[in-house]
C-alpha positions in Angstrom: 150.9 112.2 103.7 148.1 113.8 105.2 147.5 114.3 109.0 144.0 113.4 110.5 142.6 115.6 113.3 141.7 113.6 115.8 137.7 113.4 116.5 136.4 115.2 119.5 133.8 113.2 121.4 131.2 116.1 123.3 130.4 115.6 126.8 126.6 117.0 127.2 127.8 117.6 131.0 130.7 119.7 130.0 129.9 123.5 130.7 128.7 125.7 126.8 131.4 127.2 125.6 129.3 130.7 125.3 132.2 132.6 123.6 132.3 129.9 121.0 128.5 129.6 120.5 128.3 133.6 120.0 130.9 133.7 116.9 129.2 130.9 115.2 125.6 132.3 114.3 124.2 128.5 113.4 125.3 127.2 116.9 123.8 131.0 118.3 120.4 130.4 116.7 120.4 126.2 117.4 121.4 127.3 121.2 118.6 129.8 121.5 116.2 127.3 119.9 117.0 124.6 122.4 116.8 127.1 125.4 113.5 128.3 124.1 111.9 124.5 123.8 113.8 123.6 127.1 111.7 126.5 128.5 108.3 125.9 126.9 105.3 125.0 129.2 102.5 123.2 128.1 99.2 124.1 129.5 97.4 120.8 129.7 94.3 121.0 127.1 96.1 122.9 124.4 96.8 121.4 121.5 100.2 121.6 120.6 101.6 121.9 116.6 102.6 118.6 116.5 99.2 116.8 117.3 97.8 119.7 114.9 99.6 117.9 111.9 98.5 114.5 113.1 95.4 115.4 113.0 95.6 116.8 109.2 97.5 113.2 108.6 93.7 111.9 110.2 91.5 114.4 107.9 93.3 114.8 105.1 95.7 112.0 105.1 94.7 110.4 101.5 96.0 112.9 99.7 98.9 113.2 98.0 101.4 115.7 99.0 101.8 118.9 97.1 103.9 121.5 97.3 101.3 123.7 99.2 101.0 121.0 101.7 104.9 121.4 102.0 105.0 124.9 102.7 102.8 124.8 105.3 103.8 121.9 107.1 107.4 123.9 107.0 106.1 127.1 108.6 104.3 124.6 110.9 107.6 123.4 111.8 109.4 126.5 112.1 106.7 128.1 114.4 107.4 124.7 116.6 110.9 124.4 117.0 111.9 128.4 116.8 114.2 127.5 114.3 114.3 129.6 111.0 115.9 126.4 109.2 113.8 123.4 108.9 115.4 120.1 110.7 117.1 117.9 108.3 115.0 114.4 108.5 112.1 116.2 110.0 108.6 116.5 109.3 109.0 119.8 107.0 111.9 117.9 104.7 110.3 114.3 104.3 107.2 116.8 102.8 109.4 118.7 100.6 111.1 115.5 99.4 107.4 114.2 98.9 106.0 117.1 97.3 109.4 116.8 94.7 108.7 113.2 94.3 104.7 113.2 93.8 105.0 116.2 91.0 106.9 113.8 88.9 104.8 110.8 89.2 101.7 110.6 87.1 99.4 108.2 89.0 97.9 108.9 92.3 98.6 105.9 93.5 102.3 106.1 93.9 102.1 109.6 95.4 103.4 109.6 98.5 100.1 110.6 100.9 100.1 113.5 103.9 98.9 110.5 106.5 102.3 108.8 105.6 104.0 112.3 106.3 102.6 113.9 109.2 101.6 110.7 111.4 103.6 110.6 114.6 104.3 114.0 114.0 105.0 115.1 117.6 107.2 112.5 118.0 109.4 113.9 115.1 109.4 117.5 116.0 112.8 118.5 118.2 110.3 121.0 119.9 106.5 121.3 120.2 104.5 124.4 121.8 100.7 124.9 122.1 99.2 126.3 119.1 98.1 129.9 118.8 96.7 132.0 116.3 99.3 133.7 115.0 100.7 130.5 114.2 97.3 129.3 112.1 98.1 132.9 110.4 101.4 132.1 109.7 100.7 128.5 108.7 97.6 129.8 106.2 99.5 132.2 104.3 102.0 129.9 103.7 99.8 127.3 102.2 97.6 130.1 100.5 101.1 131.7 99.0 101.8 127.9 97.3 98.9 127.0 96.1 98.2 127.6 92.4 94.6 128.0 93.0 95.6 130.7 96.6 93.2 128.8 98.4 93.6 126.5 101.5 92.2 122.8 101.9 89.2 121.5 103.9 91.1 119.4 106.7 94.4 120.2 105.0 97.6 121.8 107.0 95.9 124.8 107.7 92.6 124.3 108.3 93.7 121.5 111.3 96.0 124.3 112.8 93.4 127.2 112.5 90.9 124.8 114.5 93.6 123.9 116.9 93.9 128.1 117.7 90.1 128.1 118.1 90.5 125.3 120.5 93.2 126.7 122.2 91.5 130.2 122.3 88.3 128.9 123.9 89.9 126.9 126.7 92.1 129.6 127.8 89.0 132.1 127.6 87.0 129.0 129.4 89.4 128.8 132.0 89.5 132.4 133.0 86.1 132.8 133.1 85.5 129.6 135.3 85.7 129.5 139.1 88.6 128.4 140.4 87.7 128.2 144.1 88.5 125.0 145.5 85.3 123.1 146.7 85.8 121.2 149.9 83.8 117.6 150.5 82.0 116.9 153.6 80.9 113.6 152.8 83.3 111.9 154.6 
């Protein structure tokens, strides 16, 4: 006869066991992860990660995922959450499922597309942060290093989060350039 353990409900108000998290390495990295997006500030007008991809699921969004697309929507994740593992049920795995399932079907049709993927995808990131350019980088030589052809899509994974970096780049500049000195109406 073998004894059960009995399950141990978590309290989320109970205090971190730090001595516990620091011998596990998974709960280490997951803990530093969630401080990090518990810490994250986003500047309003950036584009974060997460609208990046809906945006690619806007542009590119017909096309059937492939195994670049996967890639790249994984180091898209990654770079958003601070996690070196991709989420189970996230963005980065429904894509690698996809990209599995489309190379095995022969007609277009039934391929399961990137606007069926990455729509909603801020909603299904853990963690978002504002996009920056060594992000696009890393995102770009991930889809390059996939890709049969080592090239990167018009409006594909990529290319949205390389415009997002521009965007982000020129408000920030725009914003430091601007005057900042409150005006004060007499008008009334």
């Amino acid at each position: 006869m073998s004894q059960e353990q009995p399950s141990k409900s978590v309290n989320l108000h109970e205090p971190v066991n730090k001595a516990a998290i620091q011998a596990d390495p998974i709960k280490k990295q997951l803990a530093s992860a969630d401080k990090m997006c518990s810490e994250q500030v986003h500047r309003s007008g950036n584009i974060t990660i997460g609208e990046a991809l809906e945006a690619t699921a806007l542009t590119a969004g017909h096309r059937p995922v492939d195994y670049s697309d996967a890639a790249a929507i994984q180091a898209a994740e990654v770079r958003a959450t601070g996690r070196t593992n991709i989420v189970p049920g996230g963005v980065a795995a429904a894509a690698q499922s996809a990209a599995t399932r489309n190379a095995r079907l022969q007609r277009d049709e039934d391929k399961t597309k990137l606007g069926e993927i990455l729509s909603d995808a801020s909603t299904k990131l853990p963690c978002d942060k504002a996009v920056t350019r060594r992000d696009a980088e890393g995102v770009i030589g991930a889809e390059l290093r996939n890709d049969p052809n080592l090239c990167t899509r018009p409006g594909g994974v990529a290319a949205s989060l390389a415009a997002a970096a521009r965007l982000n780049h020129s408000n920030i500049n725009s914003s430091t350039h601007t005057n900042t000195t409150p005006t004060i109406n007499t008008d009334l």
